[in-house]
C-alpha positions in Angstrom: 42.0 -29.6 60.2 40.2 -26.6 61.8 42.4 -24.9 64.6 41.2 -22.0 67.2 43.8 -19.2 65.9 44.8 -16.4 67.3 46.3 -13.2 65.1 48.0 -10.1 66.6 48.4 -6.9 64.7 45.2 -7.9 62.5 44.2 -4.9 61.3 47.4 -3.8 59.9 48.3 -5.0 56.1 49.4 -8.2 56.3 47.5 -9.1 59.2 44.2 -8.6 57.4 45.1 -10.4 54.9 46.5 -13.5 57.0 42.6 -13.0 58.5 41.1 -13.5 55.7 43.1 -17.0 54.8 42.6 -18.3 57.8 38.6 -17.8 57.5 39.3 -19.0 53.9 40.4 -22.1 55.3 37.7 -22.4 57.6 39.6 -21.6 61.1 38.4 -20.2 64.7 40.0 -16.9 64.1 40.5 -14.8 67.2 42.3 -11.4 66.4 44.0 -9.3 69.2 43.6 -5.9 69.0 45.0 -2.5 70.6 41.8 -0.4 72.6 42.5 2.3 70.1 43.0 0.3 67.0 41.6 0.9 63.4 39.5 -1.5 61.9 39.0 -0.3 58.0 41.0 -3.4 56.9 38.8 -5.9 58.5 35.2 -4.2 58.6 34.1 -6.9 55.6 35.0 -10.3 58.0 34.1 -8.2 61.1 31.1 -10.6 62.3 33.3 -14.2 61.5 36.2 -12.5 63.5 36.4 -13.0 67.7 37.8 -9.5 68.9 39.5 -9.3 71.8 41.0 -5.6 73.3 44.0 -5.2 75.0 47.3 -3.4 74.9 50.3 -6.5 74.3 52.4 -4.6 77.5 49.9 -5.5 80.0 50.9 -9.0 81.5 47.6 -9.8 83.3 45.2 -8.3 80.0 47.7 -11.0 77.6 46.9 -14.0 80.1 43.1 -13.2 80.7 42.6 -13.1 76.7 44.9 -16.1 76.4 43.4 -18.3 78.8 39.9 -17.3 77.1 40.7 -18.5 73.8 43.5 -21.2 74.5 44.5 -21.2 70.6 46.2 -23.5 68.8 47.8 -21.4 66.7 49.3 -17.6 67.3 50.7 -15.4 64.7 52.1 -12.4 66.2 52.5 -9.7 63.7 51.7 -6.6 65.8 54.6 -4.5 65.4 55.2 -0.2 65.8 58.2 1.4 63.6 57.8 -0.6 60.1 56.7 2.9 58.9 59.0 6.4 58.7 56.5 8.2 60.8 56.6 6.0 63.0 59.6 6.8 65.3 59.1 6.3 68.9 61.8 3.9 70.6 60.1 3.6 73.5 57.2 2.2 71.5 59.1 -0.2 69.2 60.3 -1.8 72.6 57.7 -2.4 74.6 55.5 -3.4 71.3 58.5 -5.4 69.4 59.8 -7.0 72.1 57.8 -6.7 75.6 54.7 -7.3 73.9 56.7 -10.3 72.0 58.0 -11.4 75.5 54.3 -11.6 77.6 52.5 -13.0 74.6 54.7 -15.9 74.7 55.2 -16.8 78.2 51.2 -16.6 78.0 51.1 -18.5 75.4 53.7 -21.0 76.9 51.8 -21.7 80.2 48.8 -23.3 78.8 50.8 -24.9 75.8 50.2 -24.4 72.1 50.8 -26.0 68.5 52.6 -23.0 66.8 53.6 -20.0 67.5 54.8 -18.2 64.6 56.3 -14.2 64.5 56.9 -11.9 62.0 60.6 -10.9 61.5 61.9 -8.2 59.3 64.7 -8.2 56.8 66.0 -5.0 58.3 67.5 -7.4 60.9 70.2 -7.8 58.5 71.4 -4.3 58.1 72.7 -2.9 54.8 74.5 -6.1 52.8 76.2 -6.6 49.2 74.4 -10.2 49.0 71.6 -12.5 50.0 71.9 -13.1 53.5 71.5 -16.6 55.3 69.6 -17.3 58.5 72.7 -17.6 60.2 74.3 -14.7 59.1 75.3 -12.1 62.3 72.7 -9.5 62.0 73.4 -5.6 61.8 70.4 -3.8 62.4 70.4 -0.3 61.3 67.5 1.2 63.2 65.7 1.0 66.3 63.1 -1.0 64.4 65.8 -3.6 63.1 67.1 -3.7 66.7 64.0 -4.6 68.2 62.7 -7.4 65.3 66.0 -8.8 65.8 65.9 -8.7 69.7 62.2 -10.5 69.1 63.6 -13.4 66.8 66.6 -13.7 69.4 63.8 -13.8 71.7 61.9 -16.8 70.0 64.8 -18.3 69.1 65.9 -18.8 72.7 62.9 -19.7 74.3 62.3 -22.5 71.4 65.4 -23.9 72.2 65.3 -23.6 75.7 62.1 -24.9 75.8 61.5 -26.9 73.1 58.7 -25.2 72.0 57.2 -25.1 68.3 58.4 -21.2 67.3 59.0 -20.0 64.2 60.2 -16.7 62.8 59.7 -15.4 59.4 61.8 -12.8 58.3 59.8 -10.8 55.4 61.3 -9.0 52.9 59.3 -6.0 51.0 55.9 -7.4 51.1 53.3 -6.0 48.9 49.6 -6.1 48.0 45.9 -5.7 49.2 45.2 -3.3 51.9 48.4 -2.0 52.1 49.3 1.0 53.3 48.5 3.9 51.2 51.6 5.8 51.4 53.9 3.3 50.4 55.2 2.5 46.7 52.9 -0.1 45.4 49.2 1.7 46.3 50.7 5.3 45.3 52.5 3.4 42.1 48.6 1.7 41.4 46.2 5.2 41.8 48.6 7.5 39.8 48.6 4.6 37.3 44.6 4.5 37.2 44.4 8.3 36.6 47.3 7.8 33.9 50.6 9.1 35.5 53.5 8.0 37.6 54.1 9.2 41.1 57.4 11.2 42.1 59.9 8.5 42.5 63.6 8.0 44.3 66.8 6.9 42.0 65.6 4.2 39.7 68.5 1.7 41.0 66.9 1.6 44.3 66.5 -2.2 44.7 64.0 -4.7 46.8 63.3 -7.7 47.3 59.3 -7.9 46.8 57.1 -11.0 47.6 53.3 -10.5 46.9 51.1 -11.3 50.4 48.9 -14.1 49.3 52.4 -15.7 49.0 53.7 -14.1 52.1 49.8 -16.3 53.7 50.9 -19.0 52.6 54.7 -18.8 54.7 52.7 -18.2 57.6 50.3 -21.2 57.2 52.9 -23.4 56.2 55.5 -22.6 59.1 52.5 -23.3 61.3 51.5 -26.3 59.8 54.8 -27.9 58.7 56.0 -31.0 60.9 59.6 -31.9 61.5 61.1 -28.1 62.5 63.3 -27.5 64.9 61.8 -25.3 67.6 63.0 -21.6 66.8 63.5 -22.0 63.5 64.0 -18.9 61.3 63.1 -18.3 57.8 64.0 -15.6 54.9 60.4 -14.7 53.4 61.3 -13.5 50.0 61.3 -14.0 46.5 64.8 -14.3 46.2 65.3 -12.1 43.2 66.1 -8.1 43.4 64.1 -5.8 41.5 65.0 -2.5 40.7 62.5 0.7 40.9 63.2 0.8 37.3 62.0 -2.3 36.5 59.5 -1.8 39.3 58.3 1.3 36.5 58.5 -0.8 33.7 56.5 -3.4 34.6 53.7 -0.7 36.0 54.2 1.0 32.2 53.2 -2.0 30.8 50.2 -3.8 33.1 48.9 0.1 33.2 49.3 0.9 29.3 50.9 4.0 30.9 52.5 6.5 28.2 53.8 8.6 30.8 57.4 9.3 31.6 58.9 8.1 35.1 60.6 11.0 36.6 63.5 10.2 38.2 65.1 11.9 41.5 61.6 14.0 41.6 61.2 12.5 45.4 63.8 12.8 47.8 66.0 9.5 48.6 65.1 8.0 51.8 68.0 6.8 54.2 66.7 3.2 54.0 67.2 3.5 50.2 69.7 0.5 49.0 70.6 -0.8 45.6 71.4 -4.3 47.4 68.2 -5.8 49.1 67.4 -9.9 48.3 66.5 -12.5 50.3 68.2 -15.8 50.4 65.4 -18.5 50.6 66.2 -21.6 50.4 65.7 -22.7 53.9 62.0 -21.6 53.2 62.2 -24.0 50.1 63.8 -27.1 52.0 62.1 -27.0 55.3 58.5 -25.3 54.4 58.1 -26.2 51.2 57.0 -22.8 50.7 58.2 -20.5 47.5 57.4 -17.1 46.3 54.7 -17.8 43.0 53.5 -14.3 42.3 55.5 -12.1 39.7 55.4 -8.6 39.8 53.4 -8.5 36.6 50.7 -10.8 38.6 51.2 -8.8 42.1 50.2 -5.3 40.4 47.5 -6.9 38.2 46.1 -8.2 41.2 45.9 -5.0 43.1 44.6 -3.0 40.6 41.9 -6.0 39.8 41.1 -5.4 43.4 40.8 -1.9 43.5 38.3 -1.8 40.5 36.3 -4.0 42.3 35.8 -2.1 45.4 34.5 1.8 44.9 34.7 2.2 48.7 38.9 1.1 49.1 39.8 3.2 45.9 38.3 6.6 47.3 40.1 5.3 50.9 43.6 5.5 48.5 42.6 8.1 46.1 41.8 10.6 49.5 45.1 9.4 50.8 47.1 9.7 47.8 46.2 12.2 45.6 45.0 14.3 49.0 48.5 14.6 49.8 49.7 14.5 46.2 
């Protein structure tokens, strides 16, 4: 069934992709989008796509564009500090959780199907194991502090209210139209021109889940019947991966004869050789499982790449500009 959808933080990586499902599946998209915001990621869907400007922070701009498009469905993924440069607290609040806040009490005044936000792992802190949705969280940042005041958010207000919130909680998500400086677009150009980046200590571990999968959690915590309102959800594969085998697998989908070098990039304090998602509550309530390997993930991007001139030289400037 067709439902009038509305998608914050759309032009951002997994946003565009969640876009581009949701037209897939033949859906009113509306996407809500900052004055200043880049569009690169969406210029292909632009004309199927309802824009609608405002900044998240202003009360009245939320409830004008709310009451205009009444959706059905919201997916809030806009979010500031997922990225090192990004490092305003100030920003992460009144994005994260402000923004969070006035969408939803919007939202909640004229009523809705689904409302489902985007969590982060790094709720969770630095653990030795595959934390459960219950687990007490331990944010280690002013990012982890705000997704985790968010979820606490949502979860409260679902309870409170009995309204149909969900929270995903994603672990290292990877794929089309991410963002160029991260490991899996660098890993993907150096490999076309033959090489491997500089990389951290090879037992740096994550827990990485492809996005088409990642499109589907979304969907399906939307769409799933029988929840209870606030529910939470891990949003990972549920199996660690090492950079090593990260290279390995890269070595092998790439024919790459080239040497990884390790320790030839500096470690980054986020850097862990524990990260893995627990999720079975996913599985049991959702339905919903990560199906992409890694093998399949990278294939994928670099299929997409070679299929697309204009996205390649976007990475390639980015990349091996700042090589």
């Amino acid at each position: 069934m067709s439902r009038r959808v509305l998608v914050t933080g759309a032009t951002g990586f997994v946003g565009a992709n969640l876009v581009r499902r949701l037209l897939a599946d033949h859906h009113d998209v509306h996407v809500l989008v900052r004055p200043q915001h880049h569009a690169w990621r969406l210029e292909a869907v632009r004309p199927d796509v309802q824009w609608h400007a405002a900044d998240l922070t202003e009360p009245d701009a939320v409830k004008t564009i709310i009451e205009r498009v009444r959706p059905e469905w919201i997916f809030n993924l806009a979010a500031h500090g997922a990225y090192s440069w990004q490092l305003e607290a100030n920003e992460m609040i009144a994005t994260n959780l402000t923004g969070t806040l006035l969408l939803l009490e919007a939202c909640a005044r004229l009523g809705f199907l689904a409302f489902v936000q985007a969590g982060s792992s790094s709720e969770y802190g630095f653990k030795d194991h595959a934390p459960d949705e219950a687990e007490a969280l331990s944010p280690n940042s002013y990012y982890a502090v705000t997704k985790a005041s968010a979820t606490l958010l949502c979860r409260f207000l679902g309870e409170s209210r009995q309204l149909p919130i969900r929270t995903l909680r994603l672990y290292s998500v990877y794929g089309r139209y991410e963002e160029p400086r991260r490991l899996f677009p660098t890993l993907v150009v150096h490999a076309m021109h033959g090489r491997l980046p500089p990389l951290v200590n090879p037992e740096t571990a994550r827990d990485y889940v492809y996005v088409d999968d990642v499109c589907d959690a979304f969907i399906e915590a939307a769409d799933s019947p029988g929840q209870e309102p606030g529910a939470i959800y891990n949003i990972g594969s549920g199996v660690q991966t090492s950079l090593r085998q990260v290279v390995e697998v890269a070595r092998r989908v790439f024919g790459l004869d080239a040497k990884p070098e390790w320790g030839s990039m500096a470690a980054r304090s986020w850097d862990t050789q524990c990260w893995v998602s627990d999720p079975r509550s996913a599985a049991t309530r959702l339905g919903w499982r990560s199906r992409c390997t890694l093998e399949q993930g990278l294939s994928a991007m670099a299929a997409w790449f070679a299929t697309d001139p204009a996205v390649t030289k976007r990475y390639e400037d980015r990349i091996l500009g700042s090589a």
